[in-house]
N, C-alpha and C positions, 0 to 999 in steps of 0.2 A: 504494500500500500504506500503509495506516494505524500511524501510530508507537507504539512500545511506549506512550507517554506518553498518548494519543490515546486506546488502549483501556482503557486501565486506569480503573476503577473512580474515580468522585468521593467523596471524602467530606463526606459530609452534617454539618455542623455542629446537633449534636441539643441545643438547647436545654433543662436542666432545668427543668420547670415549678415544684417545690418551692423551688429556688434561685432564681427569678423571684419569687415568694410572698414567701419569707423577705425578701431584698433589699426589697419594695416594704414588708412588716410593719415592718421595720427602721426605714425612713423615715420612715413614718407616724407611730411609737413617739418615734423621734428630735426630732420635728417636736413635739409633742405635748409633752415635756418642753424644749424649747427656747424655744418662742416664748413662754411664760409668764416666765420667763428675760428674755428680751431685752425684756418688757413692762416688770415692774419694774424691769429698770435703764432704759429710757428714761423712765418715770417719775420715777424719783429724779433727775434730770436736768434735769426738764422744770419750770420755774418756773411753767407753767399746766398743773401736772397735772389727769387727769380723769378720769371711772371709763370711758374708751371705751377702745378698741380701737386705741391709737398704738404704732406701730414705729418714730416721729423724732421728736425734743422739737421742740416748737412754738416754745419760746425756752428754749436753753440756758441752766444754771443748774448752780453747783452749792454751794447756798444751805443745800439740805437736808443735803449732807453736811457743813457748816461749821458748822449747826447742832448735829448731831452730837457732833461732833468735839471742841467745843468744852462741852462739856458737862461740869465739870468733876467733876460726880456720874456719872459713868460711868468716870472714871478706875479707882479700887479695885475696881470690879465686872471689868472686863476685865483687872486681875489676877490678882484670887482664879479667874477663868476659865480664866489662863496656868497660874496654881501646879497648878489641878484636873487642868488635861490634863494636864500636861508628869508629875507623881507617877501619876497613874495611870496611865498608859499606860506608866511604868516600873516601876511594879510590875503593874501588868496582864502587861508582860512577862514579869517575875520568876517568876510565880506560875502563866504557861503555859508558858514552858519548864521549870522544872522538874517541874513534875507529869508534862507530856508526856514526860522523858526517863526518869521512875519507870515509867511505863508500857509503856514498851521495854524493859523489863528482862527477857526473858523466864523467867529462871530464879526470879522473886520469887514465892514463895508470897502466894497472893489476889489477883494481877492482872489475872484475869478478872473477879473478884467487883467489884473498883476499880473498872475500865470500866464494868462494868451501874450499877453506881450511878450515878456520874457522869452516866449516859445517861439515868436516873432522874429526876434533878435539871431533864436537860433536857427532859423531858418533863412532867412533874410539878411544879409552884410550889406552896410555901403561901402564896401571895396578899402582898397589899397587908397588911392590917393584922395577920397575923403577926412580916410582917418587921418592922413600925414597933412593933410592942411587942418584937420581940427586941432592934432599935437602942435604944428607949427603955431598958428592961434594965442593959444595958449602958454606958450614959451615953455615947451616938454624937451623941444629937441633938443641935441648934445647934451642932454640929463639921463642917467638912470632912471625916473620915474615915466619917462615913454618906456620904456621897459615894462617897469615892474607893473604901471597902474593896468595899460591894456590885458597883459596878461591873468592878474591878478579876478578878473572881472569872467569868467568862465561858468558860463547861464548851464550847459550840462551839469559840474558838476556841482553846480548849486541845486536840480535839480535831483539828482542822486541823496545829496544830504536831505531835501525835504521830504524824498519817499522814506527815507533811513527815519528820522522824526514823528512822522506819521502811524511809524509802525510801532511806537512809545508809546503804550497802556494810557489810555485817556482817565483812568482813575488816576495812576500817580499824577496826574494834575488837577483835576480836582481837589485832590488829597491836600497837596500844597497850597491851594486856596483857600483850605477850609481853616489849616494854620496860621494863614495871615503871610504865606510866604508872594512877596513882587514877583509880576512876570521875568524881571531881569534874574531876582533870584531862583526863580524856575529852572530858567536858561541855564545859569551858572549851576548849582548845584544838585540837579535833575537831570537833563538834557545832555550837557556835556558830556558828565561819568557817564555816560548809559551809553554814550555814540565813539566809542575808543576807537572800533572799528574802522565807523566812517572814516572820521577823523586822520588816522594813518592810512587809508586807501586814498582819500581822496587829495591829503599832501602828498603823497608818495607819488600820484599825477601831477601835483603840480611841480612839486623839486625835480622833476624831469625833463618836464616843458621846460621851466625855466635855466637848468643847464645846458639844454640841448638849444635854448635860441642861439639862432645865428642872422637871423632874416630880419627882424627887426633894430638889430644892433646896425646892418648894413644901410638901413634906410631912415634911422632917425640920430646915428650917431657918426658923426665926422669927424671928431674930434681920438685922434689916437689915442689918446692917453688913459680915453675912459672905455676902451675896445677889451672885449671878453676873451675868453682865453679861448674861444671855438674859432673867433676872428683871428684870432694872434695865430693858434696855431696851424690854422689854412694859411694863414700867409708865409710862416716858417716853411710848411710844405712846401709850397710854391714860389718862394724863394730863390732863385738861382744862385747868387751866394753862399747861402747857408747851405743849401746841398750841392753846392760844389767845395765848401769846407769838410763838410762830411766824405766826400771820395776822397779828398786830400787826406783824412786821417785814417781811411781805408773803411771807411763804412759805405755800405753798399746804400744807393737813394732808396730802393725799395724797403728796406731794412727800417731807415728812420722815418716813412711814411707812415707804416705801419704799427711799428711803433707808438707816434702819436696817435693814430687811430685808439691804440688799446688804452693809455693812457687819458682818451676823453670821455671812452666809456666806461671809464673802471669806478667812479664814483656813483653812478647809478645799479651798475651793477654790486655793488657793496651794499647800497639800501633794499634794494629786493628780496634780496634771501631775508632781512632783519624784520622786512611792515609784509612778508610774505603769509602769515599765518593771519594778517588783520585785511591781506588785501583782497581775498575770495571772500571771506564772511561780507566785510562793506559794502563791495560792490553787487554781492547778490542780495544782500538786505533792499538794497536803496534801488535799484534794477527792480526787484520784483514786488509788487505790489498785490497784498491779496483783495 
């Protein structure tokens, strides 16, 4: 006689094909923004760099980053780069949480009207040479604050922050109300601790943007002196003395390109792994709205 075990039914392990798809698209994707990656840095590495296709430096070197490094006209530029990010991104803060928590308000007359606008704004630019005669205007150019104010002002992730606020338990506010706490105290001691998340996802966008500008430094700053270290070091690049000091001391030009390529994107890369556990919680809080 055959055992209970015996007859019973097998189950079939049903493999999803979508999930097969995704998994191999993934890789592919992965693969594809990685090994360009690992080209330049063994390049910048490689004392006989080349324009081929190497995954190991042929002779270790790290000549190019010493050139770099030592460059002592890139000092102030990789300042004025720290002062840009480090203000804007705190007032880039400033300027999304509070508007986000104006937007929550729901008893304010015009809050829908606020919203479409806003949503306006992100849909709708008046362009390039509007805004550089508004900064002009205004007396912004050859200033950091054409920098930092336009930047600063980012309707998405202001956006992001008021879905993130929204999804804040409408009793703890109450709650606070009913103790006598100000809406400003709400903000502060309510609102804020509760949004950590936001908070480092949605700086962690901004200290990006604003290390990685280059585009606006070119068109409202003239002035050398207050040029960023993404400027500075394009022009080092492109340079023809400077990289023809570099062959003179036997560094190959591919070598110190590359080189500064890794060195501009090393300080972003260092914040990512660190806002990396606050940056998928925020962004899918404030993203999804139930």
């Amino acid at each position: 006689m055959k055992s209970k075990e015996s007859m019973a039914p097998k189950k079939k392990t049903n493999i999803d094909i979508f999930t097969v798809l995704t998994a191999i698209f993934f890789v592919v994707v992965c693969t594809i923004i990685i090994i360009p990656l690992v080209k330049v840095f063994v390049d910048s590495v490689d004392a006989k760099a080349s324009y081929g296709m190497n995954l190991w430096p042929n002779e270790f070197s790290l000549s190019g980053y010493q050139l770099i490094l030592s460059t002592v006209a890139l000092y102030k530029p990789f300042f004025i780069s720290l002062v840009v990010t480090v203000a804007g991104t705190c007032l880039g803060l400033l300027l999304s949480t509070l508007g986000a928590y104006v937007l929550i308000q729901f008893e304010m007359p015009g809050r829908t009207l606020f919203s479409y606008m806003l949503l306006f704004t992100l849909i709708f630019q008046a362009g390039m040479v509007p805004l550089y005669l508004n900064m002009k205007s205004l007396g912004l150019t050859n200033t950091l604050w054409s920098i930092i104010l336009p930047g600063s002002i980012n309707i998405y992730n202001l956006i992001l922050m008021r879905n993130f606020f929204e999804g804040i338990p409408q009793s703890l506010f109450e709650s606070a109300e009913i103790d006598g706490c100000t809406p400003m105290g709400i903000f502060l001691k309510i609102v804020l601790p509760l949004s950590k998340a936001a908070l480092a996802s949605i700086g962690l966008m901004f200290a990006v943007a604003f290390w990685n500008e280059y585009t606006n430094f070119t068109i409202y700053i003239n002035n050398s002196d207050i040029q960023n270290f993404q400027v500075k070091l394009r022009s080092l690049i492109l340079d023809d003395q400077s990289l023809a000091a570099a062959s003179s001391a036997g560094i190959f030009q591919t070598t110190v390109k590359n080189a500064a390529i890794i060195v501009a994107i090393l300080p972003p890369l260092i914040m990512y792994p660190i806002c990396q556990k606050y940056f998928v919680t925020g962004i899918n809080a404030g993203a999804v709205k139930e």
